[in-house]
DRENVOTI-206669 format. One record per residue (C-alpha): residue in three letters; x, y, z. Coordinates in steps of 0.001 Angstrom, whole numbers, plus 524288, in hexadecimal, padded with zeros to 5 digits. Layout:
<atoms>
+------+-------+-------+-------+
: rest :     u :     v :     w :
+------+-------+-------+-------+
:  ALA :     X :     Y :     Z :
...
+------+-------+-------+-------+
</atoms>
This chain:
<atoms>
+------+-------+-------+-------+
: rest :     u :     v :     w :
+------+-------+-------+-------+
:  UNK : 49FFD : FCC44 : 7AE59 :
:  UNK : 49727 : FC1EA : 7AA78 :
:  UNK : 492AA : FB657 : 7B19D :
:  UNK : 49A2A : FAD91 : 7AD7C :
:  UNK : 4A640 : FB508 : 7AE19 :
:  UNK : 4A3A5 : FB716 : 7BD7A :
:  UNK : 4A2E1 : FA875 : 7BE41 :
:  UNK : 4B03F : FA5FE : 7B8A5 :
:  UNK : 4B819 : FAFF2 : 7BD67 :
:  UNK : 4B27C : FAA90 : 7CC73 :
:  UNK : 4B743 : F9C56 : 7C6CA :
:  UNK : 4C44C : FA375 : 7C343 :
:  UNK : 4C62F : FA698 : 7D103 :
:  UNK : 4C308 : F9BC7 : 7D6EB :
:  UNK : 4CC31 : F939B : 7CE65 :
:  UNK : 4D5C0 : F9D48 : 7D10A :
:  UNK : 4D219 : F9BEE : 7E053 :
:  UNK : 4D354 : F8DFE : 7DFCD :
:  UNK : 4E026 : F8E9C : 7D829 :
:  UNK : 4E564 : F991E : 7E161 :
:  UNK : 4E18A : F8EEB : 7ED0E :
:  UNK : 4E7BC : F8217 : 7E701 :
:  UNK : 4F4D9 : F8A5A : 7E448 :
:  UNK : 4F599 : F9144 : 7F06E :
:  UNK : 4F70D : F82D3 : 7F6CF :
:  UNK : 50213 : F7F4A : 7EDB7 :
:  UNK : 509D2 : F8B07 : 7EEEC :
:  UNK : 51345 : F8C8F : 7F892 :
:  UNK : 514BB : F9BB6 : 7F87C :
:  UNK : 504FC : FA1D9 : 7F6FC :
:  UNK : 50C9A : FADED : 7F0CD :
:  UNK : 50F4B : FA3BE : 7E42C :
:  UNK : 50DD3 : FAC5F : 7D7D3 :
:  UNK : 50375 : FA4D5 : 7D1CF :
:  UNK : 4FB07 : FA379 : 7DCDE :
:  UNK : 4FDDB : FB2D4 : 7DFAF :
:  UNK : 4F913 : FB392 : 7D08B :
:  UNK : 4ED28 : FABB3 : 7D1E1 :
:  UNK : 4E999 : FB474 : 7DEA7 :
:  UNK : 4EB83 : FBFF3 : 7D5B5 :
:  UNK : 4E29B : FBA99 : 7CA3C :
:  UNK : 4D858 : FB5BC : 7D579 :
:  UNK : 4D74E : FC54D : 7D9C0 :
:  UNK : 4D6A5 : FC9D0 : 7CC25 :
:  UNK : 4CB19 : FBFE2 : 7C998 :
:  UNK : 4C4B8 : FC3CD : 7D84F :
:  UNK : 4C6E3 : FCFED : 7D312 :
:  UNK : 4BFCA : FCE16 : 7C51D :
:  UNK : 4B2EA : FC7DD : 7CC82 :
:  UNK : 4B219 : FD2D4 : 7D6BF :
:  UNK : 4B150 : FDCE9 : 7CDD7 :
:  UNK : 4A5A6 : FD552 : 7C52F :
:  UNK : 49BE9 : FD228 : 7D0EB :
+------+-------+-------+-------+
</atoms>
């Protein structure tokens, strides 16, 4: 993984993050489907940079 491709997927998460943190005070219910989704999609990406450092 290049360089630059470290520094976006760590700006996917923390948009992702961020998103996950704005929702998760809208939501009534923090088992929601699309914030469940976005938790899923944050591992996968946690995931991704863990196994390139």
């Amino acid at each position: 993984m290049t360089q630059q491709n470290m520094v976006t997927l760590k700006l996917e998460i923390d948009a992702i993050r961020l998103t996950m943190y704005v929702m998760s005070t809208t939501v009534t219910n923090l088992a929601d489907p699309l914030l469940v989704q976005l938790s899923q999609l944050l591992d996968q990406k946690l995931n991704e940079l863990h196994n390139c450092a």
